[in-house]
VEXVO-708514 format. One record per residue (C-alpha): residue in one letter; x, y, z; residue number from 1. Coordinates in Angstrom, 1 decimal. Layout:
% VEXVO-708514
@type=A east=X north=Y up=Z seq=NUM
...
//
This chain:
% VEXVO-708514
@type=X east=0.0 north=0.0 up=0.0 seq=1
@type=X east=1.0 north=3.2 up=-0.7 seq=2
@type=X east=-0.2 north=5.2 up=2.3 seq=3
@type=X east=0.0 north=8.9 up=1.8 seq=4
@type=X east=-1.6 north=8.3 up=-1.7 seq=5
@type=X east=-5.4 north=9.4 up=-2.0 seq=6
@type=X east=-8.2 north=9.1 up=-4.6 seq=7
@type=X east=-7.7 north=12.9 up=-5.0 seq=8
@type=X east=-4.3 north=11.5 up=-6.3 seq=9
@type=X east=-6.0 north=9.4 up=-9.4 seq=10
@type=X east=-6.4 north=10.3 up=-12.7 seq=11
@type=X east=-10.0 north=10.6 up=-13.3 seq=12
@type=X east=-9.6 north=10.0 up=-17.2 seq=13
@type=X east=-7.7 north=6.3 up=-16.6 seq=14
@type=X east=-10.5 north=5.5 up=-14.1 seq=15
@type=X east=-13.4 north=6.4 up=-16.3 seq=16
@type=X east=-11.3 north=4.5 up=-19.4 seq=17
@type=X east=-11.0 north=0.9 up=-16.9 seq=18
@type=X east=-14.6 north=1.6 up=-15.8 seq=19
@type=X east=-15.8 north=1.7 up=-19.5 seq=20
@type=X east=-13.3 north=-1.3 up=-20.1 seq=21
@type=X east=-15.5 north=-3.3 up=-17.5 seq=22
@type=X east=-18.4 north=-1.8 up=-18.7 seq=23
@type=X east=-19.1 north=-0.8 up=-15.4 seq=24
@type=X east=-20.6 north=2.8 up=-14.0 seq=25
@type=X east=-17.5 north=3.5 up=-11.5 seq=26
@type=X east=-13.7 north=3.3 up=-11.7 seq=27
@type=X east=-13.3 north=3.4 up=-8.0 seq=28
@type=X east=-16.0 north=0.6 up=-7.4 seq=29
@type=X east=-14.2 north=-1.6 up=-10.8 seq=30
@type=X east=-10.7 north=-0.9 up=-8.7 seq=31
@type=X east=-11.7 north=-2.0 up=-5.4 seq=32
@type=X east=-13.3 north=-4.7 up=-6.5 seq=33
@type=X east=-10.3 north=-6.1 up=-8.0 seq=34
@type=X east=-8.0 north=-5.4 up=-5.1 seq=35
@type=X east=-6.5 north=-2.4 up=-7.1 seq=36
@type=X east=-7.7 north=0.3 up=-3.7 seq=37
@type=X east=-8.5 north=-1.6 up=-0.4 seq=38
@type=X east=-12.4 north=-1.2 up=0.8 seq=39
@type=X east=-10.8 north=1.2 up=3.4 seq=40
@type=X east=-9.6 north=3.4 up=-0.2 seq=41
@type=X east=-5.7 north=2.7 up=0.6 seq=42
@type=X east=-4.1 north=2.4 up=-2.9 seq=43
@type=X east=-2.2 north=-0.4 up=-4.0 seq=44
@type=X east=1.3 north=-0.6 up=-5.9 seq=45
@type=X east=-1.1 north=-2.4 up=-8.8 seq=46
@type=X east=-3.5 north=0.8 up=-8.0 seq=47
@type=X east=-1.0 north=3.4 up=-8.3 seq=48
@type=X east=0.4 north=2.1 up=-11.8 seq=49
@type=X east=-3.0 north=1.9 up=-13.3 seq=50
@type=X east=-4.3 north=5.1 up=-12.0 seq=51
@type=X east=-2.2 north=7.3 up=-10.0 seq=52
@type=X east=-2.1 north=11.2 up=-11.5 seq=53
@type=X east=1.8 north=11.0 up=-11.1 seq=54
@type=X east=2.8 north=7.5 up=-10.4 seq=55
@type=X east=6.3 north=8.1 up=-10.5 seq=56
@type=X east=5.7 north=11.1 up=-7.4 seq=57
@type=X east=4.3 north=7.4 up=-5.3 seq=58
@type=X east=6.7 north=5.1 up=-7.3 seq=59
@type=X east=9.9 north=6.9 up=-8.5 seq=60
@type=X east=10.7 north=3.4 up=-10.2 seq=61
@type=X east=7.4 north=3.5 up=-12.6 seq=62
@type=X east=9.2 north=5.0 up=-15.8 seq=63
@type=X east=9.9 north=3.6 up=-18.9 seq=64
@type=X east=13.0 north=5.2 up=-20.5 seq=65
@type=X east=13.2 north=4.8 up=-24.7 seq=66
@type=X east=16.8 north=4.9 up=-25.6 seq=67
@type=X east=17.6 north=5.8 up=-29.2 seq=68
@type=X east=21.2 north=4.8 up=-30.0 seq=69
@type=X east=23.4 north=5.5 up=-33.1 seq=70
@type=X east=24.8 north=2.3 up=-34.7 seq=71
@type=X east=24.8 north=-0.8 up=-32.7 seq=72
@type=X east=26.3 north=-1.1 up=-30.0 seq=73
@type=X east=26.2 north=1.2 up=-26.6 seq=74
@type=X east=28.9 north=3.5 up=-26.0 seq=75
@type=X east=30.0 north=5.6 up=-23.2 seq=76
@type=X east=32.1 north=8.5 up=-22.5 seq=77
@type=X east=33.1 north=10.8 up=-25.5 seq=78
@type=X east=32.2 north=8.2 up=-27.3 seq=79
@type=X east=28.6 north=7.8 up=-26.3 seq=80
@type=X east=25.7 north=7.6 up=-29.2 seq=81
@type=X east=22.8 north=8.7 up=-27.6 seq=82
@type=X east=20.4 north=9.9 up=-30.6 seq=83
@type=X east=17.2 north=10.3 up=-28.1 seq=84
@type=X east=16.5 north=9.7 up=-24.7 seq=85
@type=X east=12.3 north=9.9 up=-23.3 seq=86
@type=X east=11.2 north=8.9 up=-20.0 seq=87
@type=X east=7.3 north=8.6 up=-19.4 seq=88
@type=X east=5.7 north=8.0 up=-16.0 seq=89
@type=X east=1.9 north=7.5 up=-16.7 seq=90
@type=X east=-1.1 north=5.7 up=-15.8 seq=91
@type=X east=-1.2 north=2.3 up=-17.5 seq=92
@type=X east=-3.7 north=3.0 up=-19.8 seq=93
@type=X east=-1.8 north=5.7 up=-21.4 seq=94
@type=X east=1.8 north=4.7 up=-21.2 seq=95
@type=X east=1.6 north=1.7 up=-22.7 seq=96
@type=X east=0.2 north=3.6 up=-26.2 seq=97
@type=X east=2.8 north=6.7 up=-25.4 seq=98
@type=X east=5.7 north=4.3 up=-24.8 seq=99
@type=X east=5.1 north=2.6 up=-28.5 seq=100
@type=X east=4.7 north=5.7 up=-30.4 seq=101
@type=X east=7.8 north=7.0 up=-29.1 seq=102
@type=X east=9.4 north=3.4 up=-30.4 seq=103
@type=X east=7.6 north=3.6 up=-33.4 seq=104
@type=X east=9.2 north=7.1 up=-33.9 seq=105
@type=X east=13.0 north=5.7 up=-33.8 seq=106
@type=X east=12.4 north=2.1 up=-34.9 seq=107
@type=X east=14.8 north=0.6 up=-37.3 seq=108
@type=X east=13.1 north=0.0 up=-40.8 seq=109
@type=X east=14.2 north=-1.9 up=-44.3 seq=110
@type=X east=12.0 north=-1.3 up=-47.7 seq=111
@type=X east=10.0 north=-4.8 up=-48.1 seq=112
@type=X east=7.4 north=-6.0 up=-50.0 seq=113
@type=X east=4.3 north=-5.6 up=-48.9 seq=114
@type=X east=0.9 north=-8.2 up=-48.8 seq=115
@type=X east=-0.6 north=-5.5 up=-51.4 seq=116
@type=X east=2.1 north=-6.1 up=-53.6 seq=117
@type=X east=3.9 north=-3.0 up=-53.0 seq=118
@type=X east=7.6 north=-2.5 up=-51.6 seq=119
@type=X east=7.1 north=-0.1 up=-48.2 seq=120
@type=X east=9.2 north=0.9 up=-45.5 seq=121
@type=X east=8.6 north=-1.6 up=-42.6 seq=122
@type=X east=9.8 north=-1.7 up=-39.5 seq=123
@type=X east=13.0 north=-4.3 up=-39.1 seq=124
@type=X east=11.5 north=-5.9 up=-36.1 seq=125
@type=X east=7.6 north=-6.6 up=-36.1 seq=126
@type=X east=6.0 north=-4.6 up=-33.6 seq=127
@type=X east=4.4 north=-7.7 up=-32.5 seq=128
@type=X east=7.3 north=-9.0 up=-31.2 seq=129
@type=X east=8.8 north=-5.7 up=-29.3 seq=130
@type=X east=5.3 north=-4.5 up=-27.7 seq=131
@type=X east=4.8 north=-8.1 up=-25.9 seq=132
@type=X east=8.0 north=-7.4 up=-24.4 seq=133
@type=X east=7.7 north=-3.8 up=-23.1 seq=134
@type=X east=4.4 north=-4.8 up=-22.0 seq=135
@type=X east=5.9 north=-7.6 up=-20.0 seq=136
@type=X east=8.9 north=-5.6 up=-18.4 seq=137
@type=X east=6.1 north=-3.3 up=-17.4 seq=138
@type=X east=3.7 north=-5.9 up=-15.8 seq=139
@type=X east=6.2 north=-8.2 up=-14.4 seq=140
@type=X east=8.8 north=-6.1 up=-13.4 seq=141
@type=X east=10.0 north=-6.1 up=-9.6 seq=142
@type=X east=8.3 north=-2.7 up=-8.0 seq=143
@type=X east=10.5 north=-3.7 up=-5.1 seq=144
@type=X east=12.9 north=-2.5 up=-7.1 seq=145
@type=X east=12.9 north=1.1 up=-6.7 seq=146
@type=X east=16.5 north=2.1 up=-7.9 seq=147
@type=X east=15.7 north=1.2 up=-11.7 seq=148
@type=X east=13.4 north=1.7 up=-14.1 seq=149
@type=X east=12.4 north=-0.4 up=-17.3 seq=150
@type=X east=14.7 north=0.6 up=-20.3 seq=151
@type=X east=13.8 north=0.1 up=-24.2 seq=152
@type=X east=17.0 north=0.4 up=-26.1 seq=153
@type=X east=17.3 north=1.2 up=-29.9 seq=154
@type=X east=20.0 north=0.3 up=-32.1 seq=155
@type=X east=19.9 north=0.2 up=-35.6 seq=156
@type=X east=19.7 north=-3.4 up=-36.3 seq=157
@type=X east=17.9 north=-4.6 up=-32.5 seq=158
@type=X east=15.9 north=-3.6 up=-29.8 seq=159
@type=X east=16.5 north=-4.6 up=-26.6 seq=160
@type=X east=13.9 north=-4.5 up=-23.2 seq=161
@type=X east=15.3 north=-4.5 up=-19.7 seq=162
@type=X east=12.8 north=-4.6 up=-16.4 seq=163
@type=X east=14.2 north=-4.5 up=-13.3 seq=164
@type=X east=14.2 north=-7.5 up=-11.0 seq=165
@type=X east=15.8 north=-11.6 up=-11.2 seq=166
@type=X east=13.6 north=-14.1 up=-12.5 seq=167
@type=X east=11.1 north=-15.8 up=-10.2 seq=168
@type=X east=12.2 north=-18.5 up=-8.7 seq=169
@type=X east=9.7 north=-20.9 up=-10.9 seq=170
@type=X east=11.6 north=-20.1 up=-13.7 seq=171
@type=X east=14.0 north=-22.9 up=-14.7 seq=172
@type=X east=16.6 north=-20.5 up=-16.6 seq=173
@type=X east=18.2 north=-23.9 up=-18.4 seq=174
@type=X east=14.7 north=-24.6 up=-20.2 seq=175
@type=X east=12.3 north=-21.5 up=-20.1 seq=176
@type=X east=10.0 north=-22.7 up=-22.7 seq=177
@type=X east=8.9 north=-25.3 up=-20.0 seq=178
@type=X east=7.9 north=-22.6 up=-17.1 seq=179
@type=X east=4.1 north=-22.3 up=-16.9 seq=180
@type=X east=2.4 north=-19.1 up=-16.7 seq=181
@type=X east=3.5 north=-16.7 up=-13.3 seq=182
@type=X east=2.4 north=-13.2 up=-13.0 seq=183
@type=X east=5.1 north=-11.5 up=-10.1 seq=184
@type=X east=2.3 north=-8.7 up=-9.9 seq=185
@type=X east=-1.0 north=-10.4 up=-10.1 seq=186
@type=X east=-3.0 north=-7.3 up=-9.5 seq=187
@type=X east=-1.4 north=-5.4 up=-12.2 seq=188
@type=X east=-1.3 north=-8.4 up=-14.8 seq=189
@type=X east=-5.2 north=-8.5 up=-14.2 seq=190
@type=X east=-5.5 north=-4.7 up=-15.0 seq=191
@type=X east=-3.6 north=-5.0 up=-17.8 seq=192
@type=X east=-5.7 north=-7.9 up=-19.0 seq=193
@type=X east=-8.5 north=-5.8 up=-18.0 seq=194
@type=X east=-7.5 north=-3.0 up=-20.4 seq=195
@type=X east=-6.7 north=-6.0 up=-23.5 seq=196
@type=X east=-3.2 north=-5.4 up=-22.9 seq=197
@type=X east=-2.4 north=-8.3 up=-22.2 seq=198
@type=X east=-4.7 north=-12.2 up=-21.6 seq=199
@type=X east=-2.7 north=-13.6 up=-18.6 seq=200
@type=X east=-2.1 north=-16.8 up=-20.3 seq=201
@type=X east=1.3 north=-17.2 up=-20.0 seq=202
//
């Protein structure tokens, strides 16, 4: 629980967006009935990521920091190739879409032929494939954690996602295709399935 934070704290617009996403009348009644405020209206870590005005004033750890490097490979010193460099602290509902246009922006592309027959520019890695995984650093990441933030990093020929926290201890690192599903924050994973972000299947 996050103790000093308050309903007065919330972000009316995300609460009326996961009421409508429930198809229920109230965001505060749709939250505390799935364990997102307490029935005594103390907000939750899970709470304060999906609705909190400022989450990163509760949780200086909720930010997700889009890296756009030059070439590929990180460098450092006079030699460093930082291009771009965003940082966005949001209610779930709105980071998640402000995140992936700021990737979209810098994303690497190649000219490819197209399913209408046509050679476009495409991005080189199918967003598909990157948005599961920011989504994931986001949902699973350890809030614990409060001296790091997840990190997207560009480079021209890779994108690479990094969320703070070690692997649950479920997780067989030798053979990861064989771990079932495990959601680190269940409250948030259910919000984020709430707002089709995600299905919580694993």
């Amino acid at each position: 629980m996050i103790s000093e934070l308050t309903d007065h704290d919330l972000d009316a617009a995300a609460l009326a967006h996961y009421a409508t996403a429930l198809s229920g009348p109230d965001g505060i009644r749709a939250a505390t009935a799935r364990g997102l405020i307490t029935p005594t209206g103390a907000i939750t870590v899970a709470g304060a990521v999906g609705f909190a005005s400022t989450p990163d004033r509760w949780l200086p750890q909720h930010v997700v920091r889009v890296i756009r490097y030059h070439g590929r490979h990180r460098l450092v010193g006079t030699r460093q190739n930082i291009v771009s460099d965003d940082r966005f602290s949001y209610p779930l509902e709105r980071l998640i879409p402000e995140v992936a246009a700021s990737i979209e922006a810098s994303l690497p592309t190649r000219r490819a032929l197209t399913g209408d027959g046509t050679f476009e520019t495409v991005g080189l890695i199918p967003q598909a494939v990157w948005l599961e995984a920011v989504v994931n650093g986001i949902i699973h990441r350890s809030y614990s954690n409060s001296g790091d933030h997840v990190r997207v990093e560009i480079f021209e020929d890779s994108i690479v996602v990094e969320s703070p926290g070690r692997f649950p201890g479920v997780v067989d690192l030798s053979d990861l295709r064989t771990m079932g599903r495990y959601a680190r924050n269940p409250r948030l994973a259910r919000l984020a399935s709430d707002l089709r972000f995600g299905q919580e299947l694993g």
